[in-house]
DSSP file (Angstrom, degrees, kcal/mol; ACC not computed):
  #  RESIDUE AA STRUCTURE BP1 BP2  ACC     N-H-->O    O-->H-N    N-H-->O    O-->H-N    TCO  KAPPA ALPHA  PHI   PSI    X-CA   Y-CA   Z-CA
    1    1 A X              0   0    0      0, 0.0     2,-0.1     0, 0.0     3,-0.1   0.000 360.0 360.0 360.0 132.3  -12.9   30.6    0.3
    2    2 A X        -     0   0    0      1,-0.1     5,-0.1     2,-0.1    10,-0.1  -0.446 360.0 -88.2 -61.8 140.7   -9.8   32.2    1.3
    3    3 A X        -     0   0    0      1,-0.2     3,-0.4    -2,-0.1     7,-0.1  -0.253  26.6-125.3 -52.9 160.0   -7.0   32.7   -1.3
    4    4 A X  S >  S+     0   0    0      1,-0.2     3,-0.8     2,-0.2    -1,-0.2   0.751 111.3  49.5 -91.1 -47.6   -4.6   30.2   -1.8
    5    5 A X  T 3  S+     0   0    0      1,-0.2    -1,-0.2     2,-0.1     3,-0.1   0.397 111.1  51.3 -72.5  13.8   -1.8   32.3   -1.3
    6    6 A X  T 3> S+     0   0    0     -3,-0.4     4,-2.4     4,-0.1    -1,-0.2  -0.122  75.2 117.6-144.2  24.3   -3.3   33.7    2.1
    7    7 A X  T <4  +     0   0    0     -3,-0.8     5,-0.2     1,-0.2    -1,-0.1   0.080  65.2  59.5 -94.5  29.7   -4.1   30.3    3.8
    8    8 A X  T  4 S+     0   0    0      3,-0.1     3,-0.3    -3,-0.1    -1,-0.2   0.458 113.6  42.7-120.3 -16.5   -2.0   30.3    6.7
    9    9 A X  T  4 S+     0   0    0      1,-0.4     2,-0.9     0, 0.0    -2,-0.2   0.899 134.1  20.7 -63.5 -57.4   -4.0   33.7    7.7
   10   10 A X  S  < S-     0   0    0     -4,-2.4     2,-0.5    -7,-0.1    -1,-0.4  -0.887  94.0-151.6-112.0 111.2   -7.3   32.4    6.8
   11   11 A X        -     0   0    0     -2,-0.9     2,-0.5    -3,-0.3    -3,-0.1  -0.781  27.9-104.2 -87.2 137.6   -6.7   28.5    6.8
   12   12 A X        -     0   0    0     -2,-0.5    49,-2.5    44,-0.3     2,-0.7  -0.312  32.7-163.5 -59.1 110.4   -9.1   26.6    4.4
   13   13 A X  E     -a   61   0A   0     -2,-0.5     2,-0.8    47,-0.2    49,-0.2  -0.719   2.7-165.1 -96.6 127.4  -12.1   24.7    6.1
   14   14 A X  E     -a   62   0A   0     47,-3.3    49,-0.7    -2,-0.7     2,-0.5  -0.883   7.6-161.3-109.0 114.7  -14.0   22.0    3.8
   15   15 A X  E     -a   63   0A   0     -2,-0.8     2,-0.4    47,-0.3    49,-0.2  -0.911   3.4-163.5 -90.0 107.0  -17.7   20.7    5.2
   16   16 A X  E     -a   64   0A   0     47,-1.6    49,-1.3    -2,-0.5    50,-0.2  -0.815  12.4-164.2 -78.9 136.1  -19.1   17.7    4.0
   17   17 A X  E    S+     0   0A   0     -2,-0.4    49,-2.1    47,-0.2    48,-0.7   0.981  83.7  17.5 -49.7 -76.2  -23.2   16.9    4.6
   18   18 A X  E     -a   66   0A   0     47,-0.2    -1,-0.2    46,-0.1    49,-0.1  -0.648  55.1-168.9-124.6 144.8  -22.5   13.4    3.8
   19   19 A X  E     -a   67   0A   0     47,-1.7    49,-1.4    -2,-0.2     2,-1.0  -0.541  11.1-171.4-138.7  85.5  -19.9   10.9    3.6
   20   20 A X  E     +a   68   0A   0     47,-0.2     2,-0.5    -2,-0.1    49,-0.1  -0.386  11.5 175.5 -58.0 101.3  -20.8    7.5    1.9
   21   21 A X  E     -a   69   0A   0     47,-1.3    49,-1.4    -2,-1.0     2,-0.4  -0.837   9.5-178.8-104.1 123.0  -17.9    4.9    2.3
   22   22 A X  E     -a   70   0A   0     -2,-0.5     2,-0.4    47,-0.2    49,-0.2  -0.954  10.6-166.7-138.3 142.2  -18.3    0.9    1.0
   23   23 A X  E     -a   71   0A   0     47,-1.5    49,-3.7    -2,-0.4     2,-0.4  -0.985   9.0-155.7-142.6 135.0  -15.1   -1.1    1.8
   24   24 A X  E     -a   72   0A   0     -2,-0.4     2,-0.7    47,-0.2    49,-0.1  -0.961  12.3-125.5-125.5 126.9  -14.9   -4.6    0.0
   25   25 A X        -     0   0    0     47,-2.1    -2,-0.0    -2,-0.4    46,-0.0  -0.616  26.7-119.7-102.2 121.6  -13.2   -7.3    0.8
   26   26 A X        -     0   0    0     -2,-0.7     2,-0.3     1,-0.1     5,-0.1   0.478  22.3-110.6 -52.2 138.4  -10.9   -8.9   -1.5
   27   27 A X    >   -     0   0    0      1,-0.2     3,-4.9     2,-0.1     4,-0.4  -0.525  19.0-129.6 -60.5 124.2  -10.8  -12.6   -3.2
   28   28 A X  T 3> S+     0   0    0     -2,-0.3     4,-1.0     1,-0.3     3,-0.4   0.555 108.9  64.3 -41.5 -24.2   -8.7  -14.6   -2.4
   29   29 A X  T 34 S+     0   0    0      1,-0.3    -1,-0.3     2,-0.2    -2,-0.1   0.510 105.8  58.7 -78.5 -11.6   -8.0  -15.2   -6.3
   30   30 A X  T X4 S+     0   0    0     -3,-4.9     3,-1.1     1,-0.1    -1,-0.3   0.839  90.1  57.4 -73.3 -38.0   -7.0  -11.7   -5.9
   31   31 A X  G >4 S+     0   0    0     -4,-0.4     3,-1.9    -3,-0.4     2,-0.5   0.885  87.7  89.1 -58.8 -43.3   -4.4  -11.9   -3.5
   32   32 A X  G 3< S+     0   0    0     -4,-1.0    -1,-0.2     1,-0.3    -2,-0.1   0.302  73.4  69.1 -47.2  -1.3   -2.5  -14.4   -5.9
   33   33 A X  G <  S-     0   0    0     -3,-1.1    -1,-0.3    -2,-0.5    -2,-0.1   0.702  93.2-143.3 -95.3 -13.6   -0.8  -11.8   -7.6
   34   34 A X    X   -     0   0    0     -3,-1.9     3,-0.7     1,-0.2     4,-0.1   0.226  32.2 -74.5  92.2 164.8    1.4  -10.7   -5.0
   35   35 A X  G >  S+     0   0    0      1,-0.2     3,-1.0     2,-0.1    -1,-0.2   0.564 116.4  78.3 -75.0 -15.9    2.5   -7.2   -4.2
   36   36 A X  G >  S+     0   0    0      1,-0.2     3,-0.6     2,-0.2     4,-0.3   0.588  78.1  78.1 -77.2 -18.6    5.0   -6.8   -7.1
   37   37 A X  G <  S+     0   0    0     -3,-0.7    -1,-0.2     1,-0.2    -2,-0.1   0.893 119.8  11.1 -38.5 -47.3    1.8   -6.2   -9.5
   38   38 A X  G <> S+     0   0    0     -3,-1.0     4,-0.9     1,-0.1     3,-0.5  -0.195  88.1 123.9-141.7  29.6    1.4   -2.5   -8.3
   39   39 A X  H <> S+     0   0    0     -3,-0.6     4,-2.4     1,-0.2    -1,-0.1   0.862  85.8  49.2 -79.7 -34.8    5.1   -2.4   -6.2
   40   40 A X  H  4 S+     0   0    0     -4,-0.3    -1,-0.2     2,-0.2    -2,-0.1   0.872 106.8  51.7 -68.2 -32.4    5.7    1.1   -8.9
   41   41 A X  H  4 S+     0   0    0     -3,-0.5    -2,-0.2     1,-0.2    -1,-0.2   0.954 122.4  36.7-100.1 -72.3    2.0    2.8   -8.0
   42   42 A X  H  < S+     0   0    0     -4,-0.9    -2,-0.2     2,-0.1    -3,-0.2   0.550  82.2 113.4-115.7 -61.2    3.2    2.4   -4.2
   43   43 A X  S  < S-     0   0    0     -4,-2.4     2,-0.3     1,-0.1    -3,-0.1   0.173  74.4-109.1 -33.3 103.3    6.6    3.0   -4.2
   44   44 A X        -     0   0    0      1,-0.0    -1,-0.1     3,-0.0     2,-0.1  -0.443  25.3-137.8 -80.9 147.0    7.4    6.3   -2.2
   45   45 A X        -     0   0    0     -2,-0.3    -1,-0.0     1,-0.2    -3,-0.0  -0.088  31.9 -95.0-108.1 155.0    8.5    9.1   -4.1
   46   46 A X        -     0   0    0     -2,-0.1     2,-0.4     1,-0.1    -1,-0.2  -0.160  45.8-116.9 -63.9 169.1   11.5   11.2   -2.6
   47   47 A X        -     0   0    0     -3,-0.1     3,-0.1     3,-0.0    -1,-0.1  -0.863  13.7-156.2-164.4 132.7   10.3   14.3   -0.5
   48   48 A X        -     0   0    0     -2,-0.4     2,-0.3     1,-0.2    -2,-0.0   0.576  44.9-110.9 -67.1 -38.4   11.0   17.9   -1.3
   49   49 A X  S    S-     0   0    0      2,-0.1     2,-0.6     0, 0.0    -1,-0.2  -0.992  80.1  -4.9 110.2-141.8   10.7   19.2    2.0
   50   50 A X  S    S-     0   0    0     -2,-0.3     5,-0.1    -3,-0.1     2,-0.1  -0.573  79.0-170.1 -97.3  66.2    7.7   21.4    2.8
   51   51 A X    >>  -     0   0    0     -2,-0.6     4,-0.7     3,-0.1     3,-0.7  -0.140  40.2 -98.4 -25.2 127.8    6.0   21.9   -0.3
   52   52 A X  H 3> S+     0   0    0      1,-0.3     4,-2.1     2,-0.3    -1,-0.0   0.568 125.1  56.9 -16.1 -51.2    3.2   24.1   -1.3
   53   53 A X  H >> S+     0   0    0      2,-0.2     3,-1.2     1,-0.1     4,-0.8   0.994 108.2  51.7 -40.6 -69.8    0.6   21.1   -0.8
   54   54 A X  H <> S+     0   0    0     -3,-0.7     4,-1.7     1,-0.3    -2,-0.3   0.655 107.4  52.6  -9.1 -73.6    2.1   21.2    2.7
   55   55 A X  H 3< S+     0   0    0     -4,-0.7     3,-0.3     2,-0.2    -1,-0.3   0.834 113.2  38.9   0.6 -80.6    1.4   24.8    2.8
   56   56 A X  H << S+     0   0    0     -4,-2.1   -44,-0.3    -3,-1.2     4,-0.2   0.890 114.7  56.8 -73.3 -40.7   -2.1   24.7    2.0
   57   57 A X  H >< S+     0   0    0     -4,-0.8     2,-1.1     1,-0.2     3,-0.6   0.689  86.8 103.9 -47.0 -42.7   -2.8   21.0    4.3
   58   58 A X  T 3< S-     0   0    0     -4,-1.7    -1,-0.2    -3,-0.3     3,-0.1  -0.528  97.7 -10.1-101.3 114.7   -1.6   22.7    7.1
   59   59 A X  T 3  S+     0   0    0     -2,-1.1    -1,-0.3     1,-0.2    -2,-0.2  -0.130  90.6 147.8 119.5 -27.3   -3.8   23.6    9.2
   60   60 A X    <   -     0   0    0     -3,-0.6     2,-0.7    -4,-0.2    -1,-0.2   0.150  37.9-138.2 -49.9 150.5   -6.7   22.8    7.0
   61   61 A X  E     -a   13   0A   0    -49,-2.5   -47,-3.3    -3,-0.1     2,-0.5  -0.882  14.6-168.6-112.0 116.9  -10.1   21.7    8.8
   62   62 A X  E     +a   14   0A   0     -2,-0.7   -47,-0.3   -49,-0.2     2,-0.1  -0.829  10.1 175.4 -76.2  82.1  -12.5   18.8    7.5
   63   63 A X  E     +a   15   0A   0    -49,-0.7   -47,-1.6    -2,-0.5     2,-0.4  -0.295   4.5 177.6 -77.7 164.9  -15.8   18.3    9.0
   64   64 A X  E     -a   16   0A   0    -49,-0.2   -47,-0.2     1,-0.1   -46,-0.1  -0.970  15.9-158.3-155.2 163.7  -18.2   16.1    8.1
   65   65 A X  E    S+     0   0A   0    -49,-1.3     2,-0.3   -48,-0.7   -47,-0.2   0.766  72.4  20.2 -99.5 -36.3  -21.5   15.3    9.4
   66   66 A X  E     -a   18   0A   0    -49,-2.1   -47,-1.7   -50,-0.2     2,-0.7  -0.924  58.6-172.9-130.4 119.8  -22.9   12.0    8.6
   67   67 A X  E     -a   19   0A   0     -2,-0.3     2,-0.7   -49,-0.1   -47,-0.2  -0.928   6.1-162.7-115.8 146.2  -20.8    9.1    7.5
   68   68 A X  E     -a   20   0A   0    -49,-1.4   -47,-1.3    -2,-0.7     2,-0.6  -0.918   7.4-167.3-120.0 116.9  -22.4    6.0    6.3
   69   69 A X  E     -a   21   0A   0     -2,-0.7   -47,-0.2   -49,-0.1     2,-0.2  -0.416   4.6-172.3-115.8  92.1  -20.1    2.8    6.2
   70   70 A X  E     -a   22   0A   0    -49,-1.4   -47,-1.5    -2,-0.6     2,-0.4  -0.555  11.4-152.3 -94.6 136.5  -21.1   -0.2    4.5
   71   71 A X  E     -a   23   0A   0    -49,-0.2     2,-1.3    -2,-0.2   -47,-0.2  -0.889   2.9-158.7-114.1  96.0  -18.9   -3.3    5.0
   72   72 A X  E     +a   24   0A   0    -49,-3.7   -47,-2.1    -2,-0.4    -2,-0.0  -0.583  28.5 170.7 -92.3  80.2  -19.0   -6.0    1.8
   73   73 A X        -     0   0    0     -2,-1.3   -47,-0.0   -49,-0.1   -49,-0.0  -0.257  49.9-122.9 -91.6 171.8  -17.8   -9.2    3.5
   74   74 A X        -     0   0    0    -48,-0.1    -1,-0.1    -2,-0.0    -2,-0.0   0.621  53.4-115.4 -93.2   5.6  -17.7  -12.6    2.3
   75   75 A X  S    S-     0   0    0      0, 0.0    -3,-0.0     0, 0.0    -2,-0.0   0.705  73.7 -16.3  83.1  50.4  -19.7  -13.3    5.2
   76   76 A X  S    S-     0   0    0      2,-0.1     0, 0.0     0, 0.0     0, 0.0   0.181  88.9 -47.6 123.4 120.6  -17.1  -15.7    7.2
   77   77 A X        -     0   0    0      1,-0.1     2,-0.6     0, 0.0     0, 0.0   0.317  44.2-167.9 -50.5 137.7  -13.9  -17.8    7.0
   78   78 A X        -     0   0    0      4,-0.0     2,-0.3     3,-0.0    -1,-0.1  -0.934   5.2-157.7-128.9 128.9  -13.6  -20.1    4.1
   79   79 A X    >   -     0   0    0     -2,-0.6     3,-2.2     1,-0.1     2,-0.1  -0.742  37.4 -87.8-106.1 156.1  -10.7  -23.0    4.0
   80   80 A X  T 3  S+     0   0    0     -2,-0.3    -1,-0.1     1,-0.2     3,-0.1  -0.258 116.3  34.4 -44.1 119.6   -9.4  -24.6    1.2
   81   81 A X  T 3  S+     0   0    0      1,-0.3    -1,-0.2    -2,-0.1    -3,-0.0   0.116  77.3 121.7 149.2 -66.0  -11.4  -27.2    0.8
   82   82 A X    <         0   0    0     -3,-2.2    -1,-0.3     1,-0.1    -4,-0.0  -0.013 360.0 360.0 -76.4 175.9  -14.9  -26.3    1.9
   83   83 A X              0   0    0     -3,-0.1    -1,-0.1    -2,-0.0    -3,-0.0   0.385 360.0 360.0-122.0 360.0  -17.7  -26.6   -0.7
């Protein structure tokens, strides 16, 4: 790994083998809480400018080689209603 302080000379490359990814989709009983539950967790934060993350991000390389994406659905549309 290149130093941290020497990453726009040597920019940092990360390889992942493997990438497992499961995306779930929510319940509707979920939805019912409305966006104002988590409006603080969300809420974007003021900007610095080009910050030290910045710094190190730019330029930076991902790879990855295999991604596996499994999909949890509820398997179709469901009205109000149905049994």
């Amino acid at each position: 790994l290149p130093s941290v302080s020497n990453v726009q000379v040597e920019p940092i490359v990360v390889n992942i083998d493997k990438l497992d990814l499961v995306l779930v989709e929510k319940d509707d009983s979920e939805n019912l809480s409305g966006p104002t539950s988590n409006a603080s967790s969300t809420a974007p934060t003021k900007s610095t400018g080009y910050g030290y993350a910045d710094k190190i991000a730019d330029g930076m390389t991902v790879q990855v080689g295999i991604v596996n994406l499994l999909l949890e659905t509820h398997g179709g549309a469901r009205r109000q209603g149905d049994a």
